[in-house]
N, C-alpha and C positions, 0 to 999 in steps of 0.2 A: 504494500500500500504506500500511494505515495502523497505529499502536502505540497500544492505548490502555490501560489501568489501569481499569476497573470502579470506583467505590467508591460506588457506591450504596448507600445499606441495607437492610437487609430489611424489609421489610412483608409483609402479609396481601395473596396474591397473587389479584388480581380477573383477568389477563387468560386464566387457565386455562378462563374461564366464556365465552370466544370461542366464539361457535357453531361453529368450523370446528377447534377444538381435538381431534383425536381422543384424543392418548395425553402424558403429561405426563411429562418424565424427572427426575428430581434428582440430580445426581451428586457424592457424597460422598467426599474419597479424603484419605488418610495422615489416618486416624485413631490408627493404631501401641498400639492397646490391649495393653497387655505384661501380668505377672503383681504388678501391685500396689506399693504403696511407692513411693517416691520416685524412682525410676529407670524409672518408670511414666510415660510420656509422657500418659496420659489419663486423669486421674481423675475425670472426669467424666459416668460414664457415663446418670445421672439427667437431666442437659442434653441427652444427645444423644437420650433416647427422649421427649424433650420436642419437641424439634425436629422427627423422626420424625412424632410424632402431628399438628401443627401442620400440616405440608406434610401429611399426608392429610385433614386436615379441611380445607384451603384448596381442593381439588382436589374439583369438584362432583362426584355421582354420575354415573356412565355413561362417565368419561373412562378410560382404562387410566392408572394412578402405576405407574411402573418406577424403584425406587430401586437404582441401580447404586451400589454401594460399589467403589471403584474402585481399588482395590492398597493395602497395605500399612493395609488395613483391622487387621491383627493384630500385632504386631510377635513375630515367632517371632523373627526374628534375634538379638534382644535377650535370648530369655528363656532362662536358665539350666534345666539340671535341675532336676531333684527335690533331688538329693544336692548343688544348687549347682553342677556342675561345667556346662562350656564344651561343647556338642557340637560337633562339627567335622565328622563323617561323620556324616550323620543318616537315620538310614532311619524306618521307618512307626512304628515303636515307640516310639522317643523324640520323634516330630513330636507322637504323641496324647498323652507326656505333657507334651509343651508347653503342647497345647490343652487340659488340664485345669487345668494351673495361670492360664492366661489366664480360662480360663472361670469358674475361683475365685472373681477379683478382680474381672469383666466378666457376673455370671448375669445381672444384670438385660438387658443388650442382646440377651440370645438368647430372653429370656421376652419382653420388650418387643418384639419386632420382632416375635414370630411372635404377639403378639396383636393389633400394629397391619397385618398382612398375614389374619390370618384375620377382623379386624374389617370390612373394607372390600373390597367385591370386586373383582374385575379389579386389582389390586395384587399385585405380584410383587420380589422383593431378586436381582438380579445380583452375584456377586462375579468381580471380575477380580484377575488374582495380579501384585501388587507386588513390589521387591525385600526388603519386609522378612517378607512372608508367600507363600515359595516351596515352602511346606509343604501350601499348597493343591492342590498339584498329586497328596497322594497319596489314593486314593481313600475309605479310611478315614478320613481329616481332616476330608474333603466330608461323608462320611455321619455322623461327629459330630454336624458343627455344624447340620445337616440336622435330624438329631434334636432336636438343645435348642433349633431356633427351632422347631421342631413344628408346620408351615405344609406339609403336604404339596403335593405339587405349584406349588410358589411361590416354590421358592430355586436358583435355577442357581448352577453355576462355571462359567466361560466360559473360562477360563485367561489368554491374552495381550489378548484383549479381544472386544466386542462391538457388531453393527449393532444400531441402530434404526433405521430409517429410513433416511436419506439422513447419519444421523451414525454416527463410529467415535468410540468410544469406550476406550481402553487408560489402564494406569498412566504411561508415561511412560520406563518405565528400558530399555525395547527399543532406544531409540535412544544411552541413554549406554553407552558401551564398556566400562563401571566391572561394570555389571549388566545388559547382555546375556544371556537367558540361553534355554538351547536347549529349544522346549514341545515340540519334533517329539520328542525325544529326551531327558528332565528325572532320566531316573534313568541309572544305572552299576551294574552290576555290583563289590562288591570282598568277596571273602572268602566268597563266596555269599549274600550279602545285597544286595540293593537302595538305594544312599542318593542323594541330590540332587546333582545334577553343575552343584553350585555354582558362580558366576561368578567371578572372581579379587578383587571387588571386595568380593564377599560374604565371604569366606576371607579377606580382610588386617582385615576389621572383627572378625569374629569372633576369628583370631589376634593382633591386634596391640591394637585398641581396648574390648574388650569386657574383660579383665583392668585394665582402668583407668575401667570405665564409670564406675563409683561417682564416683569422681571428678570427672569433669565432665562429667556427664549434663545438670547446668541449663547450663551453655556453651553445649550443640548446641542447645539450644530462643531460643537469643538472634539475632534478627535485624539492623541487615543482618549475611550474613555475612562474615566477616574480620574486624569491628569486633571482637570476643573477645581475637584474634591482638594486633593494634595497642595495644590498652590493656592487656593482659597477656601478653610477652613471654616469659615464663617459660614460659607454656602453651605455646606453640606451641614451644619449642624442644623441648621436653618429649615433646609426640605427635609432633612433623614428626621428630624423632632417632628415637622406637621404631621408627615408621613405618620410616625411612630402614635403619633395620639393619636390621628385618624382610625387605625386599624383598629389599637386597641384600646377605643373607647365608643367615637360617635357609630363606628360600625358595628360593632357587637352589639349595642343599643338600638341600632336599627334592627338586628336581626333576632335580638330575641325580643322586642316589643312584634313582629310579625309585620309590619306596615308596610315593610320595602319589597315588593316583589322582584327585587335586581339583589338582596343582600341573599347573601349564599355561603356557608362556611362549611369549611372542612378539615381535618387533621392536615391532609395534603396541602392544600393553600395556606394554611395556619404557618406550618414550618418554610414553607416558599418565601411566606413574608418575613419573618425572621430571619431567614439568609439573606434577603437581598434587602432588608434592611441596615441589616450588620454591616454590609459590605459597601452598602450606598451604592449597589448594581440597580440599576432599573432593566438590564436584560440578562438574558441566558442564554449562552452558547447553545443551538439546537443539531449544533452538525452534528453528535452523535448517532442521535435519531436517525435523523434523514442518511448517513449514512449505515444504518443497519438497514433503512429500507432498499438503498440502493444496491445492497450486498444480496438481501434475501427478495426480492420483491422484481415483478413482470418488468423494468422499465429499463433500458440500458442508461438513459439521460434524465439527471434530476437537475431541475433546476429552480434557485430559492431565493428569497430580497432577505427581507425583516431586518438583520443584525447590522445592514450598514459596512459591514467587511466583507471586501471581494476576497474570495480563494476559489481553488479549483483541487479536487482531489480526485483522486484515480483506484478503482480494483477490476484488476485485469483489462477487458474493455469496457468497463462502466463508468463514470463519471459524476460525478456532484458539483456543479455550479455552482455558486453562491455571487450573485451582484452583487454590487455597493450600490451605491443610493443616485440618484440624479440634485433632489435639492442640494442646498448649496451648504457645504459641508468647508470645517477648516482644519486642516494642522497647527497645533498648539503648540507652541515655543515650550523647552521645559519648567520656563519659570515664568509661563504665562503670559508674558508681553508683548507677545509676536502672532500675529497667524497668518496664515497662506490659504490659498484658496486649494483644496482639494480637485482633481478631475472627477468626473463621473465617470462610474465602468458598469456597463449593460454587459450584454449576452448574444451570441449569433449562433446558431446553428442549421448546417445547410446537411440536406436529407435529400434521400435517393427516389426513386417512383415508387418503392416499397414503403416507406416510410423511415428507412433504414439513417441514423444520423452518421455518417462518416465525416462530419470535421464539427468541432465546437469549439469553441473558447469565447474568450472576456476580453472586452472592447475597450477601450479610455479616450474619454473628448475631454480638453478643457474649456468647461466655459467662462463667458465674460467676469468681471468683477461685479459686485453686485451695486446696484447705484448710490449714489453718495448719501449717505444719511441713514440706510437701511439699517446698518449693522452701530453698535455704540464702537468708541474707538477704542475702547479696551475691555475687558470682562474684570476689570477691577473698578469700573465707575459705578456700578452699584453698592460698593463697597459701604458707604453711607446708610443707607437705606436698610443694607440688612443686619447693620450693627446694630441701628433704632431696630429693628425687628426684634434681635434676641433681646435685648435689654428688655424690653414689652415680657418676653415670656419669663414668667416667675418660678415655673417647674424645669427649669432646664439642668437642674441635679437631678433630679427625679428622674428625668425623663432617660440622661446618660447611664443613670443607675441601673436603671431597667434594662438597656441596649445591653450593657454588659453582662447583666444576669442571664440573659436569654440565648447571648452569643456562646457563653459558658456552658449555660445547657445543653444548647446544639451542638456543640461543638464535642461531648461527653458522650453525646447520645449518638454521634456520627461514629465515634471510633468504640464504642462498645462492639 
C-alpha cells in the first residue's frame, strides 16, 4: 500500500484525446458558496466559471464531460436568514430562502454553468449533498437550482453519491460520525411541518459556532489545522469552552426535557465529543474507512472532498482520491503572521467504453487573490475582542477543570 500527495499542476489536459477515452469526469467538491461578504468562503465565482469552461474546451468533441460537484458545493449551513436570524429546524421554506440569498451573491455560476452545459454536448453537472448543503435533499431546492442553470435534462442530485463507471464517487462526511446523516430517511416530522433530521454535528455548528462566525470565519480557512489553536490561545479556549458548555449542558437539557426533535445522544457521540473537544479537532480523519471500503468493496475508484486534504492512495489497482477544497483556503506562517493563498486540487478521471477508469489523478489551479477587504489583515486582530470574551466568562476554571477530567478518563479508558 502506498501514500502519496499529488502536487502536480495543472495544465491543458492532452490525455482526454486517448482514443480509448470514452467519458471524462472532473470532480469538484467544498466549494461552500454562502451568501456574500466576508464570511463568504468563495468569492470567486468569475474563476471558477473560468475553470469550468477550460476543462470543457480541453475535452475533445465526442467524449461524455461529467462535472460532479461533489458536496458542500453551497454552504446552507452557514447562511443566515433573511431577517439575519440562525435557523435551527429548517424545513422547504427557509432552505429556498437560503438558496436565494446564495444565488444573490453566486448568479453568475448558475448562468455560467448552464451555458457551458448547453454549449457542449454530451456534458452533464452531478450534484452530490455534503455536510454543508443538506438542503439539497429537498425537492424544491433541486428544482431551483435546476431552473437558474436552465440546462434541461443535464443537472442531476444524486444525494449520498454516485457510479460512473467502475468509480464511486461521494462527499466524504458518511463516514465521519460528526455528519452522518440519514438519505433513507432526511426529513422529520415536528409540529406538522417537515425539517432536516440534522446530524449532531450539524446542530453544535449551527448552535454553538455560527453566533460567533463573524469572528473567526478567516481562522477556519487557515491550514495546517490546529496551527490557529497553538499560536493563538485565546481562541481556542474561547470556542473549545462554548463548545464545552454547549454539549454538556444546554444540550443535555434539550434532550432530556424531550422538546428538541434534532437532540439525539449516544455513548458513541458522547465520547466523539470528548475527543474532539480535548483536542480542539472539529474533524476526523475518515481515510480509514473509505479505505477499507476501497480494499473490500465492488468499486476500483473512490473518490472523496470533506477533510480539505488532497492525497491519493493506492492497493494494487484500486485507488482512493481525496480532493482538497476549491474555496479559498491559506497556508499559515508558523507563528501566524503570514498567509499564502492555497491552490485548489479537484479530481479527473478518464474511463474506457466499459466504464473501465485507466488514468486518474488530482488537479491544482491557482486562483486569484481574494478582493481587498474580504479577508482581516491578520488573524490576531480579533485578539481584543476575544480577550473581553473570556474575561465575560466566570467558569473558565471550571470549565478547564472539566476538559481535563474527561481527557483523563478517555484517555484510561482508550488504553485499558
Amino acid at each position: 500500500m502506498l501514500m502519496l500527495a499529488d502536487t502536480r499542476p495543472s495544465c491543458s489536459n492532452v490525455n482526454s484525446s486517448d482514443p480509448q477515452t470514452a467519458r471524462r469526469v472532473v470532480v469538484l467538491s467544498d466549494i461552500e458558496m454562502g451568501a456574500g461578504g466576508p464570511t463568504d468562503d468563495f468569492p470567486r465565482t468569475d474563476w471558477l466559471l473560468e475553470l469550468l469552461r477550460d476543462e470543457a474546451a480541453a475535452t475533445p468533441a465526442g467524449i461524455e464531460l461529467v462535472f460532479v460537484f461533489n458536496g458542500d458545493t453551497f454552504d446552507f449551513l452557514k447562511t443566515h436568514r433573511v431577517d439575519g436570524s440562525i435557523a435551527r429546524l429548517i424545513d422547504e421554506r427557509c432552505a429556498l430562502e437560503k438558496l436565494d440569498r446564495i444565488a444573490a451573491a453566486h448568479d453568475a455560476f448558475f448562468s455560467g454553468l448552464g451555458d457551458t452545459l448547453r454549449t457542449r454536448s454530451r456534458t452533464r453537472a452531478v450534484f452530490t449533498t455534503g455536510n454543508h448543503d443538506y438542503e439539497l435533499e429537498f425537492g424544491a431546492v433541486r428544482a431551483s437550482i435546476a431552473a437558474r442553470i436552465a440546462a434541461p435534462g443535464r443537472v442531476e442530485f444524486v444525494g449520498a453519491g454516485v457510479a460512473l463507471g467502475d468509480a464511486w464517487i461521494e462527499h466524504g462526511s458518511q463516514e465521519d460520525a460528526m455528519f452522518r446523516f440519514d438519505f433513507a430517511s432526511p426529513l422529520l416530522e415536528h409540529d406538522g411541518v417537515n425539517v432536516l433530521r440534522l446530524p449532531w454535528g450539524a446542530i453544535g455548528i449551527i448552535d454553538v459556532m455560527l453566533p460567533m462566525h463573524e469572528l473567526f470565519a478567516h481562522h477556519d480557512r487557515m491550514r495546517p489545522r490546529g496551527l490557529v489553536f497553538e499560536v493563538f490561545p485565546e481562541l481556542r479556549e474561547l470556542l473549545v469552552g462554548r463548545a464545552w458548555r454547549y454539549w454538556s449542558r444546554d444540550y443535555l437539557r434539550r434532550w432530556w426535557g424531550g422538546s428538541d426533535p434534532l437532540a439525539r445522544v449516544s455513548w458513541r457521540m458522547a465520547r466523539e465529543i470528548v475527543w474532539r473537544l480535548g483536542t480542539a479537532n472539529a474533524s476526523l480523519s475518515v481515510h480509514q474507512r473509505y479505505r477499507q471500503r476501497l480494499v473490500d468493496g465492488p468499486h476500483r475508484v473512490i473518490v472523496i472532498g470533506h477533510e480539505h486534504e488532497a492525497s491519493w492512495w493506492a492497493h494494487a489497482d484500486r485507488k482512493l482520491l481525496t480532493t482538497g477544497c476549491l474555496r479559498c483556503e491559506f497556508a499559515l506562517s508558523p507563528d501566524g503572521k503570514q498567509t499564502t493563498l492555497l491552490p485548489s486540487v479537484y479530481a479527473e478521471l478518464l474511463q474506457d467504453s466499459s466504464g473501465r477508469t485507466f488514468r486518474s489523478e488530482l488537479r491544482e489551479r491557482l486562483g486569484p487573490e481574494p478582493p481587498t477587504g474580504w479577508a482581516p489583515a491578520s488573524i490576531f486582530d480579533v485578539r481584543p475582542t476575544v480577550e473581553a470574551m473570556l474575561a465575560e466568562q466566570r467558569d473558565r476554571r471550571e470549565v478547564a477543570q472539566a476538559q481535563v477530567a474527561h481527557e483523563s478518563t478517555d484517555d484510561e479508558s482508550d488504553g485499558a
